[in-house]
N, C-alpha and C positions, 0 to 999 in steps of 0.2 A: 505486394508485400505490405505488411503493418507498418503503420507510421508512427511516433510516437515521439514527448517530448525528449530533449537530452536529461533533462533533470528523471525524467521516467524512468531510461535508460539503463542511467545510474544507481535506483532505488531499486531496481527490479533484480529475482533473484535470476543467475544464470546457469543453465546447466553445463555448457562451454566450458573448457578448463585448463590450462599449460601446463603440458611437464614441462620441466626442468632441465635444464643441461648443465654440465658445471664441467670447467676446464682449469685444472693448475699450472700454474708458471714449471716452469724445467729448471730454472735458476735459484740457487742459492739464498736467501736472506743477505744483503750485503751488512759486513759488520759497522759499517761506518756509512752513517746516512748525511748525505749534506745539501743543500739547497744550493742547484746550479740552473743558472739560465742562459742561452744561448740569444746573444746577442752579437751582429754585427761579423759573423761568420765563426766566432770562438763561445768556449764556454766558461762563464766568471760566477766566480764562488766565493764567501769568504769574505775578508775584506777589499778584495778588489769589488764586487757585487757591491760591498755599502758607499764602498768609491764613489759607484756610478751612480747606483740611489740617489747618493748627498746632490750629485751633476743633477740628475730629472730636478729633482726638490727646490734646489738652488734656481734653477732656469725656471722654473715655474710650471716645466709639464705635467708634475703629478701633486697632488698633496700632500703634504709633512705628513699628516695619516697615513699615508699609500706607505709613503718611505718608512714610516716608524713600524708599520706591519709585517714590510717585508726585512728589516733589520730585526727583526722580533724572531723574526721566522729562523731564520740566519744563528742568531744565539741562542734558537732551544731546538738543539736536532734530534729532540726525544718528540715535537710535534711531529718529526718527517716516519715515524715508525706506522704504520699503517696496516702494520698486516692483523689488527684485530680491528681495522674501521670495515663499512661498509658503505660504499658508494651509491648511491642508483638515480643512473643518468641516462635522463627522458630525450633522448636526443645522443645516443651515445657515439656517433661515429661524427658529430660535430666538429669542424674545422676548430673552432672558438671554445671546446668544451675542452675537462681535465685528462680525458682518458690517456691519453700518451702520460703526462706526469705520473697520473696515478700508478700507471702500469708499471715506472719505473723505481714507483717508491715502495714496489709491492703492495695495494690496499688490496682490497674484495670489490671488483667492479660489479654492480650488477646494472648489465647492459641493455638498453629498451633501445631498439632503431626497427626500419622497414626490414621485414622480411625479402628481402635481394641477397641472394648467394654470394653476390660481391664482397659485400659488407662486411660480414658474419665472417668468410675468409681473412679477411684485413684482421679485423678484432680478436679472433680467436687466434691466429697465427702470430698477433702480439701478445695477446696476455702465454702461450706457450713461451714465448721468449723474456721471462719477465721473474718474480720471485714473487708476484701477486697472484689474482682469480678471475676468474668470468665467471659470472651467473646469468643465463640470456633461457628464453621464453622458446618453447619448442613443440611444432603441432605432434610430436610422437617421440615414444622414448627414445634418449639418446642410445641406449643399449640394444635399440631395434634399427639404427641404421647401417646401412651396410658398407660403407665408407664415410670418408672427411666432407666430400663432395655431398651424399647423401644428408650427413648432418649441415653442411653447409644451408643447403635446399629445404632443410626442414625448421631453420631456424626462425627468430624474429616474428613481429606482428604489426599492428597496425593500428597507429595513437588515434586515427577518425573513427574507425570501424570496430574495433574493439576495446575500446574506453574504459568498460565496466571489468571486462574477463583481465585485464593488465592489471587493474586495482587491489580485483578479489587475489592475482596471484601474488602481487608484491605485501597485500595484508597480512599473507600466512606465510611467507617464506621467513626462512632465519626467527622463527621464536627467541625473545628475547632480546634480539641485538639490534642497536640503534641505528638508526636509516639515516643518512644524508641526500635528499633527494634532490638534484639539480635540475632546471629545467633548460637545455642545448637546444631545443628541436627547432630548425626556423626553416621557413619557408616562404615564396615569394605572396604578393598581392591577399587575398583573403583567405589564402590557405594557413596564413600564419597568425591571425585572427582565432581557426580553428584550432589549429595545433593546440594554439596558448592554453584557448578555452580545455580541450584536451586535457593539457598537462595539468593548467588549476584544479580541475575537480578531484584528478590523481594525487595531489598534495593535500589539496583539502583534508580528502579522506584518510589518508597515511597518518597526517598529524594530530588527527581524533581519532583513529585508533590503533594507531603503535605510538606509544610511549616514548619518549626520549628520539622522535624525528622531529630534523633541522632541513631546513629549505637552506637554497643555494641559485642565487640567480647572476646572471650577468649582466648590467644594466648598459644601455648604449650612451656616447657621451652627447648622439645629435636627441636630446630630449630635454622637456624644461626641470630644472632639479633647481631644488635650495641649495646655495653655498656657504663657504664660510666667507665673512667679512671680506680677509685676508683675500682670498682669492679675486672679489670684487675689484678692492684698493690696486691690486696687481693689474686688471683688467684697465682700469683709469689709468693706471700711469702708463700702460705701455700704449692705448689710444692718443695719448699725450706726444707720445714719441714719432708713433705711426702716423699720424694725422699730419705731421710738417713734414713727410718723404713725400720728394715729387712724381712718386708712381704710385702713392695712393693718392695724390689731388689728383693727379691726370685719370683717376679709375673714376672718380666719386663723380668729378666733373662730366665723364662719359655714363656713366651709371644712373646719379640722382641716387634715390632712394632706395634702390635694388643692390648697386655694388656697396663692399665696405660698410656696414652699419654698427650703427656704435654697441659695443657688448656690454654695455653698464646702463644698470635701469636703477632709480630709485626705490627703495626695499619698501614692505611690505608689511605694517604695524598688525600686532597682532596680538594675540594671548600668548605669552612668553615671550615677548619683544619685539626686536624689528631682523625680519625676516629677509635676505637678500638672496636673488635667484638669476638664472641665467636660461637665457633663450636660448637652447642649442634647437631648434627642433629644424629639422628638415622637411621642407615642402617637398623635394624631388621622392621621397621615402612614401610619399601618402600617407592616407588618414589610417589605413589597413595596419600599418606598420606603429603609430603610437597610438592606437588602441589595445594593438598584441600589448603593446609594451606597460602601455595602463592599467592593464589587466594584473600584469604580473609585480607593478608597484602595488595593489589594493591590496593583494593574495601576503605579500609580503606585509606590509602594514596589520593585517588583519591577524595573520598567525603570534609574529612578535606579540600583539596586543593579547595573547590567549597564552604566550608562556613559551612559544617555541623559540630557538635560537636561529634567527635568520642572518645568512650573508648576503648581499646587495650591494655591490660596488662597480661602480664605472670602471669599462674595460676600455680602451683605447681604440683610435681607427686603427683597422688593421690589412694587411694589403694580401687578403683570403685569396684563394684563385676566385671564387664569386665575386670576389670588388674587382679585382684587376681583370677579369675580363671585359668587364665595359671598359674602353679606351676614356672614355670621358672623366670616371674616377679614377685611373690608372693614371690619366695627367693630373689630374686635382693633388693626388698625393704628391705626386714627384716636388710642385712649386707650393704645396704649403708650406711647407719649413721654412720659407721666407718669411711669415707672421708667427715671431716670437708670440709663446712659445712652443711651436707645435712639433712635433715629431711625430713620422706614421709608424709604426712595430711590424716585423715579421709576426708569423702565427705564433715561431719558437716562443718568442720574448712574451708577448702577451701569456701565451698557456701559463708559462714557468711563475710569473708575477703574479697573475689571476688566483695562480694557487696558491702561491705563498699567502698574500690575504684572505681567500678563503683560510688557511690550517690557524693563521693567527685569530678568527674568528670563533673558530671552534673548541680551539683552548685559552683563549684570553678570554680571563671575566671583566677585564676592563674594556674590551670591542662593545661596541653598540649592539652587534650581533645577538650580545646579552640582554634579553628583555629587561634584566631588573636592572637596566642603565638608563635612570630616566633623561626622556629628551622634551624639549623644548614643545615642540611639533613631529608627529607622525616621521611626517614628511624627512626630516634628517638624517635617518636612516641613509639616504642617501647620500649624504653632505661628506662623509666621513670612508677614506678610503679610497678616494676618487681616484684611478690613474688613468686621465682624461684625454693624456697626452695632447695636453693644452689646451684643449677650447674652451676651460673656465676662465681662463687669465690672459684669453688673445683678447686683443683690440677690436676688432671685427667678430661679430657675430658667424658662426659656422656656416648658415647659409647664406652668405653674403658676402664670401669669400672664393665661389669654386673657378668663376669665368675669369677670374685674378691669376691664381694659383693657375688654371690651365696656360693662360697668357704669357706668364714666366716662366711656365716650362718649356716652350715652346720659344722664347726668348731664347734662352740657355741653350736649347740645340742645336739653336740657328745663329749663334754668336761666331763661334770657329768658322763659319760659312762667309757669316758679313765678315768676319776680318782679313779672311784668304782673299776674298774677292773684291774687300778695300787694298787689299797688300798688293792685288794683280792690277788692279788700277792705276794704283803711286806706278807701277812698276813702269806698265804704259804709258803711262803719262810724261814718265822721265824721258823714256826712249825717242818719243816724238819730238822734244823740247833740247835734245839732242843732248840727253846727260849720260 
């Protein structure tokens, strides 16, 4: 077989080509659109939702930006009207991606994931239940299959292998109408390295040649980002606090330099002043893992810089069936909430907030999202919108905290254990002593 570079790949013309399949929702337009998030096994809307807002904000797990986004969102529900947007997410059956909200706010999804029958079942069988669209990729007309199953099987394609034929087909679909392209798609070790690379060039090209397309990314909070000040000062005073509890001297003392590290660096002088940032990055994630992520801050930096409208904001740890099947993360979550101010999210929570700051991006000219909002540094782009679910304003560094966090869950379990079996002690002890 020919080998050739990716940049070739991408230049070269293709005779390959996707039909089209298109699926409409069965549902209604709902007359009254509102911004609800399921958190905590209910769903809160309205002023109860800025309730809680104000709670993250106040406690320091997300940023007064994340809060004033999603309160933004909350009081203009002419942003939540969608059924003239058009979505298209590189990654569309993503645990972490919009597709469930959007399907419920009605938008136009157009959906890129692996060609597996599975998939395409799930997707398609939601957007029918939904008052939005499917747009997805298909080796043969939808008109030539000979059932759902058949369409199922003949759906989706392939972000390594067919790079350029997904491009050429997302350049000419929808004449005219503006594209939000999201990039969802991850994968373990250096397949998610590819993927990125993948989806970058797919963006690239969308945003030089379709007109009025906006990127969409979802940034992780274990990486290094610029903050605000404010978040810093927060980070010092609760190291302040943390630092004289007797179960983090007893960690630090057991640790040295690996457990507990301090989360406050001194900032960074620069052209437009002094710069303050935070080490989130994680060692256990490897080098595979922020590079994907490097990749997709340059791609974002770069577009802005050319005029297009990018969202970019830190999503929170979240407890995916992928994180919580490793047992080792699955404890890490349970006992970080002990280091104010961290909180882990359901997927519900996350999706529903993610989006809200996405839609507030998209129609605030005041969002950074906005190229013509000058910043300081590139880089800030990230600073703004964080909902980090604490690791900018913890005391401890994110990796520096998991053999902690696991320790105290593990504490916790075994607490009603040690106390039954202090309590059967006293018990014995009495009887022998003849009480």
């Amino acid at each position: 077989s020919k080998t050739t570079t990716f940049a070739g790949a991408m230049s070269a013309k293709n005779d390959t080509t996707f039909c089209t399949g298109f699926i409409k929702g069965e549902l209604t337009s709902p007359k009254v659109r509102k911004l609800e998030v399921g958190y905590k096994g209910k769903s809160i809307s309205g002023s109860e939702l800025k309730e809680q807002v104000k709670k993250w904000v106040d406690y320091g797990t997300i940023e007064p930006s994340a809060g004033e986004a999603i309160c933004n969102c909350v009081d203009n529900s002419e942003w939540l009207d969608l059924s003239d947007k058009h979505f298209v997410l590189l990654g569309a059956g993503s645990a972490m991606g919009p597709f469930e909200v959007l399907m419920s706010l009605g938008a136009n999804v157009i959906a890129i994931d692996l060609d597996r029958p599975q998939i395409w079942k799930r997707l398609i069988n939601r957007a029918k239940n939904s008052s939005g669209s499917i747009t997805f990729p298909m080796t043969k007309e939808q008109s030539s299959c000979k059932n759902e199953d058949d369409m199922f099987a003949s759906s989706g394609c392939n972000l390594f292998t067919e790079t350029p034929i997904i491009r050429d087909w997302l350049v000419d679909l929808y004449p005219g109408k503006s594209f939000t392209v999201g990039s969802y798609a991850y994968l373990n070790g250096a397949l998610h390295v590819q993927v990125s690379l993948a989806m970058d060039a797919i963006c690239r090209d969308l945003c030089d040649r379709r007109k009025g397309t906006s990127l969409a990314y979802l940034c992780t909070p274990t990486d290094l980002h610029l903050i605000p000040k404010e978040a810093h000062d927060a980070a010092l005073t609760n190291y302040k606090e943390f630092s004289k509890k007797p179960f983090c001297m007893l960690m630090k003392l057991l640790g040295g330099k690996k457990f507990l590290r301090k989360n406050v660096r001194n900032p960074v002088s620069g052209v437009g002043g002094d710069f303050y940032y935070v080490n989130g990055i994680s060692v256990a994630q490897g080098p595979n893992y922020a590079m994907a992520k490097r990749m997709q801050h340059w791609r974002a930096i770069i577009a802005r810089s050319k005029g297009c409208t990018v969202s970019s904001n830190i999503a929170p740890s979240t407890s995916t069936a992928s994180v919580t099947q490793n047992r080792t993360f699955a404890w890490a979550y349970e006992g970080m909430p002990y280091f104010k101010p961290y909180e882990i999210f359901a997927p519900e929570t996350s999706n529903s907030v993610m989006s809200a700051i996405l839609f507030n991006d998209l129609n605030n000219p005041t969002s950074v999202a906005n190229p013509n909002i000058p910043l300081a540094n590139p880089n800030q782009l990230f600073s703004y919108g964080g909902f980090h679910g604490g690791t900018w304003r913890c005391a401890y560094e994110i990796d520096s905290i998991g053999e902690s966090s696991v320790l105290l869950y593990f504490s916790r379990v075994a607490a009603p254990y040690a106390l039954a079996i202090g309590g059967l002690g006293l018990a014995v002890g009495a009887k022998l002593l003849g009480f």
